[in-house]
N, C-alpha and C positions, 0 to 999 in steps of 0.2 A: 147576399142579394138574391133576390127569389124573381126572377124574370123570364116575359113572357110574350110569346110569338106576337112578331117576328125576331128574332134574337141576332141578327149578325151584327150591326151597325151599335148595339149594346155591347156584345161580346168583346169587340174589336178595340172598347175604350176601359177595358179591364188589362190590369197588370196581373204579372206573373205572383200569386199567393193570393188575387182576391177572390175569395169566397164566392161562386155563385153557382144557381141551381135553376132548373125549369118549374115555372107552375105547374104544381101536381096534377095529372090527367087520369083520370077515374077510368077510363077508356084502356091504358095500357094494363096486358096481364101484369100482376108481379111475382108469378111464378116463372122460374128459370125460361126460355126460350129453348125450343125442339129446336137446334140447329147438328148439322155436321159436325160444326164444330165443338157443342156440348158432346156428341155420341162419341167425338175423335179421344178429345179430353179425357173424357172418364175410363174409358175404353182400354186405353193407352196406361191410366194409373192404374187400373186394375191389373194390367199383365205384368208390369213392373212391379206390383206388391206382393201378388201372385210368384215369381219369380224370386223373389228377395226374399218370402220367409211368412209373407202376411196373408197365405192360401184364405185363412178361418177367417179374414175382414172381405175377402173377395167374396167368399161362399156366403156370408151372412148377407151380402148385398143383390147376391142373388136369386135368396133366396127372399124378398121383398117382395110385394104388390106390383104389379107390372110386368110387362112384355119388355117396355124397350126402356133404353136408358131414362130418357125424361119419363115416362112414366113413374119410373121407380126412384129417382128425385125426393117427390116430397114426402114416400116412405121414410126414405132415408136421414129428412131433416128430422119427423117424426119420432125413430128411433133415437136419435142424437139427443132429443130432446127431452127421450123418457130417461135414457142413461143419465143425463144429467138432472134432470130431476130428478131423481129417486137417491140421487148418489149424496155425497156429502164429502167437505173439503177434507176430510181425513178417512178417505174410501183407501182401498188399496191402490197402491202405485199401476199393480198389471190395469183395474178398471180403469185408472186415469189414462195409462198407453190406449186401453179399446178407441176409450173416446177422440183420444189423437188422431189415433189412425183413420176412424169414422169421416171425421174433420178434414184430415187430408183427401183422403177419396173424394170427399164433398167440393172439395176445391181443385180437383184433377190433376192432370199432368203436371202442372209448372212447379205442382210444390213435391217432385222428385228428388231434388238434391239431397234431402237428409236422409235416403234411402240410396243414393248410388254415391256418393261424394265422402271423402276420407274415413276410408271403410266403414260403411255404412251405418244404418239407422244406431245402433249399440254404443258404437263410437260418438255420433250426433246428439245422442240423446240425453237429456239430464233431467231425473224424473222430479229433482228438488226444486228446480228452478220452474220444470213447469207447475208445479203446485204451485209457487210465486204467483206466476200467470195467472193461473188459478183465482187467487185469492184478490189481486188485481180486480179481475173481471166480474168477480162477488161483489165483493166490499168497496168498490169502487177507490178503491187505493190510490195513492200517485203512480199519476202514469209514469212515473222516472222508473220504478219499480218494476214496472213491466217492461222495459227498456234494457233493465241491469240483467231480468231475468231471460230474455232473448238472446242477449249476447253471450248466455253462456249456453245454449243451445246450438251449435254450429250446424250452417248451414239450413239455417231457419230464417228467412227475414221477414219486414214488417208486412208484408203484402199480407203473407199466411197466417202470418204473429195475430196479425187483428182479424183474422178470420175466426180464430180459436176466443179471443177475447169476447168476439159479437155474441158467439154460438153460447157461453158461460153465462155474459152477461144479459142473453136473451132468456134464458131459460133457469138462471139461476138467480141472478141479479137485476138493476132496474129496466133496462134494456135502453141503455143512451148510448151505446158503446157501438159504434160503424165498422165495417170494413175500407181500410185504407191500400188501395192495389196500383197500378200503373191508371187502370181506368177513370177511378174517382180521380187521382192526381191530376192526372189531364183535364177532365171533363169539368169536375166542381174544384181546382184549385189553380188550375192554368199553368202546372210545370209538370216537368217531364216525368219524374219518379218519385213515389213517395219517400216520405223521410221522418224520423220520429220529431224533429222539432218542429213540424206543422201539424202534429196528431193531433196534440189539444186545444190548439185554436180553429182547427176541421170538428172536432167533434163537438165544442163550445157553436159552433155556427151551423153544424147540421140540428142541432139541439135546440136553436131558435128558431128556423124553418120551419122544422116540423111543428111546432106550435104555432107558429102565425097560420099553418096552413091546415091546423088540428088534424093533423095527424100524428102517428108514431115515427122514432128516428128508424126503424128498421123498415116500416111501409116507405119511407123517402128515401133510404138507401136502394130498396127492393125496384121504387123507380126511376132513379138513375140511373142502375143498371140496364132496367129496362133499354131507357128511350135512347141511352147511349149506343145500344145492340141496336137503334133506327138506323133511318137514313137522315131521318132531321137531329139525332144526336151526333150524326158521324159529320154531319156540315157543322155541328156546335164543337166538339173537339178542336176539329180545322180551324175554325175561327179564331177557338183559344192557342191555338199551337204558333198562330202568326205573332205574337208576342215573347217566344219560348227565347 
């Protein structure tokens, strides 16, 4: 359901799993927002990666276009994007790890566990299953597949899982493929935490918005995150949270 101001008294007669989003506004940036909280974010993965072993992703990030953190943002989507473009699903495993890490950074602090949590990234890591991911995100695979190939990644879950998915599937494959985090969960799906058995009925329905509203799924992803970082997305949350 694609609905449009004033929103509460709409909001308020949606149940928990249904579908809904704001009419697209040409007005909001959809590049990341300069907040504190993006400089804390990244800032923060940075000394933890730095720390951990991944000095060469920290340096290469800062060694990007820009002064401050948001500036160096859409460098950094930028380079994500030529790695993956240029690469191919039978690249070497270390270029596949660059890109991970790239990805991680891009998504800051919260996606720290697979670098501090049962001994570290080494232990977390599974370069075969992320190839899976991989090819998932290309080829447009069953999503169960990406699901099977998560779980053997420990200490990875779906927030970041489809972060990595969106970044492949933007730059390598069709680009239908969203990010699913606490935020979209809340905001376009009215429950608390995401979850893999409402991925592909979230992505089937951001996939139809973004066409009624001729745009791309990643322009309609880029602006819920926006509007949700408002004040009139944080009253739209609220709304849906009274159903939780």
């Amino acid at each position: 359901m694609i609905l449009d101001s004033p929103y509460d008294s709409k909001l308020r007669k949606l149940k928990p799993g249904n579908f809904s989003v704001p009419l697209f506004d040409h007005s909001y940036d959809l590049e990341l927002a300069d907040t504190p909280r993006l400089e804390g974010s990244i800032r923060g993965m940075m000394t933890l990666m730095r720390n951990h072993g991944f000095a060469e992703i920290v340096d290469t990030f800062d060694g990007l276009p820009g002064e401050t953190v948001h500036e160096k943002m859409p460098a950094l989507e930028d380079l994500i994007a030529n790695e993956i473009e240029s690469s191919s699903v039978c690249r070497e495993e270390e270029g596949e790890a660059r890109i991970f890490h790239l990805i991680q950074l891009w998504g800051g602090r919260a996606g720290r566990n697979i670098y501090v949590r049962n001994g570290g990234f080494k232990k977390n890591f599974n370069a075969v299953a992320y190839r899976d991911l991989i090819r998932v995100a290309i080829f447009e695979a069953e999503l169960l597949q990406a699901v099977e190939a998560v779980r053997q990644i420990s200490n990875f879950g779906i927030s970041f899982a489809t972060k990595h998915l969106r970044f492949w599937n933007l730059f390598a494959g069709n680009g239908d493929l969203a990010i699913y985090d606490k935020i979209m969960a809340q905001g376009v799906m009215g429950v608390s935490y995401p979850v893999w058995k409402d991925y592909p009925n979230y992505l089937e329905a951001m996939k139809r918005a973004a066409e009624k509203q001729g745009i791309t799924v990643n322009q309609l992803e880029r602006f819920c995150f926006a509007f949700f970082d408002s004040e009139k997305g944080e009253q739209w949350i609220k709304a849906r949270s009274q159903c939780w």
